[in-house]
Wavefront OBJ file of the C-alpha trace (Angstrom):
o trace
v 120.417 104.384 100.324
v 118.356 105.212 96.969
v 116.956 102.760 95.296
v 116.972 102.673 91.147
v 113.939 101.249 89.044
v 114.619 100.983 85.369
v 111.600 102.023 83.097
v 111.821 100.782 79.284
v 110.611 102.934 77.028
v 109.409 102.548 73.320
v 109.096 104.756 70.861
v 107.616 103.523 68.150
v 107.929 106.151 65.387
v 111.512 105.667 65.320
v 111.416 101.912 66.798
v 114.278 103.338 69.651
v 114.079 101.648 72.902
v 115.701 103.514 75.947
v 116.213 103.084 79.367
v 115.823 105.474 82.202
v 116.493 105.092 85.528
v 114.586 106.722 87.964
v 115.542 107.183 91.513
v 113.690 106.949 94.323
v 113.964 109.810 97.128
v 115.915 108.901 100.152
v 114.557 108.924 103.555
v 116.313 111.884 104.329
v 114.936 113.375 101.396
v 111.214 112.531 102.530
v 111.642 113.771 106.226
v 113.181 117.190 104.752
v 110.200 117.672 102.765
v 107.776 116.503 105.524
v 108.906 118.845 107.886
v 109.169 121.624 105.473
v 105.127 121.429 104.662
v 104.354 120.994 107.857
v 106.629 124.437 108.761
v 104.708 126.376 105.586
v 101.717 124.949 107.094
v 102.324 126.688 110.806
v 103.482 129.665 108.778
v 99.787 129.950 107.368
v 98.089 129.501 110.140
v 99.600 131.985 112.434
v 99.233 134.161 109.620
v 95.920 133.540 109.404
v 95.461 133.987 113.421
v 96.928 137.332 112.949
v 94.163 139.023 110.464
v 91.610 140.767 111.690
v 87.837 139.518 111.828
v 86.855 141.696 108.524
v 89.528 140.018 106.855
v 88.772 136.537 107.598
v 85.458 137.424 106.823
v 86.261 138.232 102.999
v 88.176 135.056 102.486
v 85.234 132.888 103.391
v 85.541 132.381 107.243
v 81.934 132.445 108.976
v 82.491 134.357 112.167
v 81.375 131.173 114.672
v 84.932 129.536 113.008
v 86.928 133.035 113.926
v 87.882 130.134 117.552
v 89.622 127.426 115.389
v 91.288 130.091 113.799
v 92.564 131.674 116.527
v 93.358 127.927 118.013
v 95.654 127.822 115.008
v 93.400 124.454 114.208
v 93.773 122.996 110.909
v 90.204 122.672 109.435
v 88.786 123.741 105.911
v 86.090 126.236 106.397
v 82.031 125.322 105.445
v 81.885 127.716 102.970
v 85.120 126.435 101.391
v 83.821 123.005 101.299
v 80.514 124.099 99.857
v 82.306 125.964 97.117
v 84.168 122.751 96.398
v 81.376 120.449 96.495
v 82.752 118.515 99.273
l 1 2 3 4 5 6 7 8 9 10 11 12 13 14 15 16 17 18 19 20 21 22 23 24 25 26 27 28 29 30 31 32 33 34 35 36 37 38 39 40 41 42 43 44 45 46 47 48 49 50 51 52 53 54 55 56 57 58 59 60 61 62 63 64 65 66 67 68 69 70 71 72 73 74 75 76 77 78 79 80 81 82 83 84 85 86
């Protein structure tokens, strides 16, 4: 069942007032795109399990991470956070 929330809307340059109705996604609709993320996000780390130790090197993997890789963890990378002053 969706639920509908009605947003007013001005615009004062013409003085028009509208209504839009904006609906909100379904359960269903959540859970489908849950589960899709979380596939694309498998999908990246095997693919990133698969490359080489040169490889992971150039994209910013220190070689003491290669493990979590491997272990298909989910982790950002030290240099990563570095470069995003985190």
């Amino acid at each position: 069942m969706e639920t509908m929330t009605a947003i007013v809307t001005a615009d004062f340059r013409s003085s028009r007032h509208t209504i839009e109705e904006v609906r909100k996604p379904s359960l269903a609709g959540r859970l489908y795109r849950w589960a899709r993320r979380a596939a694309a996000d498998r999908n990246l780390r095997d693919q990133l399990a698969h490359m080489d130790d040169a490889m992971l090197r150039d994209i910013g993997i220190a070689p003491d991470e290669f493990y979590r890789v491997r272990a298909r963890e989910r982790f950002t990378p030290r240099a990563w956070r570095a470069a995003h002053g985190a």
